[in-house]
C-alpha positions as CSV (number, residue, x, y, z in Angstrom):
1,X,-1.8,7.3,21.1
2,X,-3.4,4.5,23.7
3,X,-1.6,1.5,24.1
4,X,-4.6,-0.3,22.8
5,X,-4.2,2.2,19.5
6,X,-0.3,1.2,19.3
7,X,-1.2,-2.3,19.0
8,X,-3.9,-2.2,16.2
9,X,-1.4,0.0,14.6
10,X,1.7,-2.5,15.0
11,X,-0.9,-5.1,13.5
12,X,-2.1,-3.6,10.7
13,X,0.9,-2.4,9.7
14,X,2.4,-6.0,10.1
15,X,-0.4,-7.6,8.0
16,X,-0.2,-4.8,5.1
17,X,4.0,-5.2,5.3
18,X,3.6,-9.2,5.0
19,X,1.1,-8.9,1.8
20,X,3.1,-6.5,0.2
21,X,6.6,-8.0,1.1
22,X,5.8,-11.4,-0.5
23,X,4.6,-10.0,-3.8
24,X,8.0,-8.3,-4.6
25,X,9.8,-12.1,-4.6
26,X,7.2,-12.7,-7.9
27,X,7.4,-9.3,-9.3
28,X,11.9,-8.9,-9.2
29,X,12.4,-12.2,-10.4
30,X,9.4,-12.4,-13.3
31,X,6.8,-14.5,-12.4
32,X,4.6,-15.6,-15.2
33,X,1.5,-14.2,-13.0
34,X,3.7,-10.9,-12.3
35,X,4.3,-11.0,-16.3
36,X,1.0,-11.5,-17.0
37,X,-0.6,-8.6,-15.2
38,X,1.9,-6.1,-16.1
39,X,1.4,-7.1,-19.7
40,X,-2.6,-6.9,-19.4
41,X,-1.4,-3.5,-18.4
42,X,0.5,-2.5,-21.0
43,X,3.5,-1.9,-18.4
44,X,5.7,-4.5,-18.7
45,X,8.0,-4.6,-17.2
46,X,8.9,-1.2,-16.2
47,X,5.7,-1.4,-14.6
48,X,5.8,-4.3,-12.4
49,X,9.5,-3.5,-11.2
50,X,8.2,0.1,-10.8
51,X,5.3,-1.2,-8.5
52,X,7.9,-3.6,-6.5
53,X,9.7,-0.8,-5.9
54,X,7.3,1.6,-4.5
55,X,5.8,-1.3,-2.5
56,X,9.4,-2.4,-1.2
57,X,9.6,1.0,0.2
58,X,6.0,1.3,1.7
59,X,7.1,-1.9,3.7
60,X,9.7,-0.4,4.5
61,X,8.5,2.9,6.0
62,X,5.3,0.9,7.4
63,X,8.0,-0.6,10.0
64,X,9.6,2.1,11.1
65,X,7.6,3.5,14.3
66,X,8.7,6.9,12.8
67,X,7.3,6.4,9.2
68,X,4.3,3.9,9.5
69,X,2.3,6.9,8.6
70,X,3.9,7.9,5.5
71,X,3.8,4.0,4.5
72,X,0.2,3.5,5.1
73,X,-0.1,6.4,3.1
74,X,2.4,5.2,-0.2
75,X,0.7,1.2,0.1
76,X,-3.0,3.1,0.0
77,X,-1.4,4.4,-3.2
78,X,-0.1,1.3,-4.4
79,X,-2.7,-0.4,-3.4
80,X,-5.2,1.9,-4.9
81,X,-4.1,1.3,-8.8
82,X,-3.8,-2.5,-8.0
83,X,-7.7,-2.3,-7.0
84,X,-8.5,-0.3,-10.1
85,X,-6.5,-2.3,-12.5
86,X,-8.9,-5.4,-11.0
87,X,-11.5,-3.3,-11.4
88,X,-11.4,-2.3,-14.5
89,X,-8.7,-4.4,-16.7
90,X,-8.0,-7.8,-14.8
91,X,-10.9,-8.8,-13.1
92,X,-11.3,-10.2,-9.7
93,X,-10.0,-13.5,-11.0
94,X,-6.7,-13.3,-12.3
95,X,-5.4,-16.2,-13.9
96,X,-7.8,-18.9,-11.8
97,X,-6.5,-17.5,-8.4
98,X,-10.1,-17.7,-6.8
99,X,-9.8,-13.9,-6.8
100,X,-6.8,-14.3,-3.8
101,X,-4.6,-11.0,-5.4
102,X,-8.0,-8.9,-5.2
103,X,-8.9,-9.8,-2.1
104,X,-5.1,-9.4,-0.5
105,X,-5.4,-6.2,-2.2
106,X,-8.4,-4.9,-0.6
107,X,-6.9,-6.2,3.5
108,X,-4.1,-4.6,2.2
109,X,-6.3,-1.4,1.5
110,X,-8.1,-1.7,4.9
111,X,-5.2,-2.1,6.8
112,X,-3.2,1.2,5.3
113,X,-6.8,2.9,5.6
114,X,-6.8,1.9,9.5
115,X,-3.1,2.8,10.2
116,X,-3.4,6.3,8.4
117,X,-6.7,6.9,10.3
118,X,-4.8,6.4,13.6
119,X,-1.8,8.2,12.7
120,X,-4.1,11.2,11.2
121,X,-2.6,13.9,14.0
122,X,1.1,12.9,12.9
123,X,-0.2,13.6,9.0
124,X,-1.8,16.7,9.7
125,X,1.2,18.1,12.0
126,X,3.7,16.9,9.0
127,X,1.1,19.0,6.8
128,X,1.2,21.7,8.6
129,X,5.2,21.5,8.8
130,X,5.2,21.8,5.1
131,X,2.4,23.7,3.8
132,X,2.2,26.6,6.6
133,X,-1.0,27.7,4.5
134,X,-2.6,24.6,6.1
135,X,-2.2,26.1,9.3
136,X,-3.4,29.4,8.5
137,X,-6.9,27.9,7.0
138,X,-7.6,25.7,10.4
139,X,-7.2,29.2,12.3
């Protein structure tokens, strides 16, 4: 990967870890908005510390040089049900926040989306490292 590549990477990876990180503070210690959209849900509260969790590890692996792949990959998946639960059950709005949750959602969603694009030749080797089929079918 180009230096130039590295350092988009580092930065999107930065900006989706920083979203993600300060949500868990709301979500572990039951914040009436973390309440609230869990309940909407119907997944309270085994949803919400469910969520944390999976997101608390996605920041995790998005700073390590080693797993920033597999991060990107596990917040796109987080972040995916987030946007359809806006999309579908919550709204844009939740709870008169101007829509900020949605639209943290969605950079969070861009930024995985970049870093997994730029790490796609890491994905596809680990692929391949796991599912020999893979391999085979490129051949």
């Amino acid at each position: 990967m180009s230096k130039t590549n590295v350092t988009i990477s580092w930065a999107l990876r930065i900006i989706a870890a920083v979203i993600l990180a300060q949500t868990l503070y709301f979500k572990f210690t039951g914040a009436e908005e973390s309440k609230y959209i869990s309940s909407t849900l119907g997944m309270e509260p085994v949803g919400r510390y469910g969520s944390g969790v999976a997101e608390l590890i996605a920041v995790v692996l998005l700073l390590m040089p080693s797993t920033a792949a597999l991060g990107a990959l596990l917040g796109l998946g987080v972040i995916a049900g987030a946007l359809g639960a806006h999309l579908t059950k919550l709204g844009i709005e939740v709870q008169g926040d101007g829509g900020l949750l949605f639209y943290l959602a969605v950079a969070v969603f861009v930024c995985c989306a970049g870093v997994v694009w730029l790490h796609r030749d890491e994905l596809m080797a680990l692929l391949r490292r796991f599912l020999p089929s893979v391999s085979r079918a490129g051949n």
